[in-house]
C-alpha angles and dihedrals in degrees: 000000000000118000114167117087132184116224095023090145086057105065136083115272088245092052089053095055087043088058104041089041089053090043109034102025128063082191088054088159097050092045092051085047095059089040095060087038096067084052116109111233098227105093104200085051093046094054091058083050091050101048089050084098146349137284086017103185090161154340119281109209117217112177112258102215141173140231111191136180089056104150106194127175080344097307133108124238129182095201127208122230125182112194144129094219113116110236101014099108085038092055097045089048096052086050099043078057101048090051091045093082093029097065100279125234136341107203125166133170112230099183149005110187117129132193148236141187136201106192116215140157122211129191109187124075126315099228093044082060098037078056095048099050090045088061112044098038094108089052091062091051087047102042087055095052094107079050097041103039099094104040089051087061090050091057092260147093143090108003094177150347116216134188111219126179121209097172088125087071107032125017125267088351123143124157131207091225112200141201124197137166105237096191113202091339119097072210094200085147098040090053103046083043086064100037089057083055091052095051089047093045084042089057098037093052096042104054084060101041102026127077097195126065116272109195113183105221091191143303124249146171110224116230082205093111110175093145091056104079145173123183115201119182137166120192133177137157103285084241088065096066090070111131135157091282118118088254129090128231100267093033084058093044090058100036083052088045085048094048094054097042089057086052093050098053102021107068093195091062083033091068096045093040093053099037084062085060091050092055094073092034097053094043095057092036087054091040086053096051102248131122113279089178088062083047098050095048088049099051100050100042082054085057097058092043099117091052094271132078106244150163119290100205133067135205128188144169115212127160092359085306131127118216129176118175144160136194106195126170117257139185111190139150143192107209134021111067132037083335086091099037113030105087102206088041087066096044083063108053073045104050074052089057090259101289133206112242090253081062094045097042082057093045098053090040082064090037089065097032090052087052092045085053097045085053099051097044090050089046094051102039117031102352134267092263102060091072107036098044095064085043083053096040096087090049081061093040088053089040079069097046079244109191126232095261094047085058089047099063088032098057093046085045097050087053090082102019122071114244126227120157091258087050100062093038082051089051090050110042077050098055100046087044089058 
């Protein structure tokens, strides 16, 4: 069967699902059929989805959750999450509750610099190129005004403009490294507009001023963001943590500490432990329209920054009180992107009280700190699976085109009965047997 096509991008969307159901699917009318389901019907709506990205042949649902009860800085959030992950929601929620009546949470934003890079190799001198650079800075602040403007009036724009050589690590490489306040902006698309000027104003000068040969390789913003921080904490008297576990107070204070510190110096329970972070970061970072994959990047590479993959986040006991905080990189913004056209985007900023990026930096910082927190104490006091497996017992039950009244009695019977996924087959093989 032939399945390659040429023009693909040219034709109607219906034309394109009519292509890849006739090619891909034996079932080609069931398959149309899931593809239009997943349409909104209004029309107008549909087209913005449509025009997102490119080659839409249809809309993909993730489930738009909440999380209330979140105190932060002494106000109260209900936070959107949009994720697919059984027990996520459940879990930030049951933290966001537990801190509610122990202070809430602490969040501040450190920093707020980004960065930019234009690539270029350079075979000629060094100094010839460190006195080059000195003398034609202000040209490349003044070649980007008609991109900068804006934002300048916004309190923002092009902080500095530096010359690095890494010839050291790759041949004839330097770099114009760059650092810019982007505002309320993520300003993915103002930062890689003056970097471009840059490039152009980089080439121009130095076939005038340079002997050697100056070659630009590309020009990039860098979603390694160390000087964009955000800093989330909780913190109450150990005796407070008290809860209906097995463990006192203090027994669960030390099992949590313990938990943490393997995470810190052990990079196999660092992933998972931080991936656990990144599931409420991810999830309010995709419900408010911004770009969980840069976040990701970021964050990782910020965990590794001491040469070792490690925890990111930190728990202590000092003077009988608990403390558990985390400062983690991130690049968000508040307007630009989907922020403006995605509609439920915009519910929820507005559902946030329409923050500025600085707010919403602080409030998915706690989003992951609160899921980081729900994890540990699971996993030191009755197990992670207890937990996730009820939240994951309806996704099996569905998985059997279980009825309503099938969930009903397994449900009841699940609440004192632990679920695995043989365990429920087993329930409801049982059930329609009987």
């Amino acid at each position: 069967m032939q399945k390659t096509i040429t023009g693909f991008s040219k034709l109607t969307k219906s034309e394109k699902i009519d292509w890849i159901v006739n090619t891909y699917f034996s079932n080609n009318k069931s398959a149309k059929t899931t593809l239009e389901q997943y349409w909104n019907s209004n029309k107008k709506l549909q087209q913005l989805h449509d025009e997102f990205i490119e080659n839409t042949i249809t809309n993909y649902y993730l489930p738009f959750g909440v999380a209330p009860n979140f105190l932060i800085n002494g106000k109260t959030y209900t936070i959107p999450m949009a994720i697919e992950e059984s027990s996520v929601v459940a879990a930030a929620s049951k933290a966001a509750k537990f801190w509610l009546d122990r202070g809430g949470f602490k969040a501040e934003v450190i920093s707020t610099t980004k960065i930019g890079q234009v690539h270029f190799t350079y075979d000629g001198n060094t100094e010839d190129l460190n006195t080059f650079f000195n003398t034609i800075k202000s040209k490349f602040f003044e070649d980007t005004k008609p991109i900068t403007r804006s934002m300048e009036k916004r309190g923002g724009g092009i902080l500095d403009i530096e010359l690095r050589n890494k010839t050291e690590d790759l041949a004839n490489y330097y770099q114009l490294h760059a650092t810019f306040e982007t505002m309320d902006a993520m300003g993915a698309n103002f930062i890689n507009s003056c970097l471009e000027q840059f490039a152009t104003t980089l080439k121009a000068e130095a076939l005038t001023s340079l002997a050697g040969n100056l070659n630009v390789v590309m020009s990039i913003l860098s979603n390694y963001v160390p000087n964009c921080i955000v800093r989330a904490e909780v913190s109450c008297k150990v005796e407070d943590l008290t809860e209906s576990s097995k463990l006192s107070a203090v027994a669960f204070a030390d099992k949590f500490m313990q938990a943490v510190a393997i995470a810190e110096i052990e990079p196999y329970r660092a992933v998972t432990h931080n991936k656990g972070i990144m599931n409420g970061i991810d999830a309010v970072v995709l419900a408010t329209g911004n770009d969980f994959r840069a976040v990701e990047a970021g964050v990782h590479a910020y965990a590794s920054r001491h040469g070792k993959y490690s925890s990111l986040t930190h728990a202590e006991v000092k003077d009988g009180i608990f403390r558990f905080w985390m400062e983690i990189p991130l690049a968000l913004g508040t307007v630009g992107g989907l922020t403006s056209l995605h509609p439920l985007v915009k519910l929820a900023l507005e559902m946030l009280g329409k923050p500025s990026a600085k707010e919403l930096m602080q409030i998915v910082a706690v989003a992951g700190l609160a899921q980081n927190f729900a994890a540990l104490r699971s996993l030191t006091t009755t197990g992670i699976q207890e937990g996730h497996m009820k939240m994951h017992l309806m996704n099996i039950l569905n998985q059997f085109e279980a009825t309503s009244q099938e969930k009903e009695q397994l449900v009841s019977h699940f609440k004192t009965h632990t679920v695995t996924h043989s365990s429920v087959v087993d329930a409801i093989n049982n059930l329609r047997n009987n």
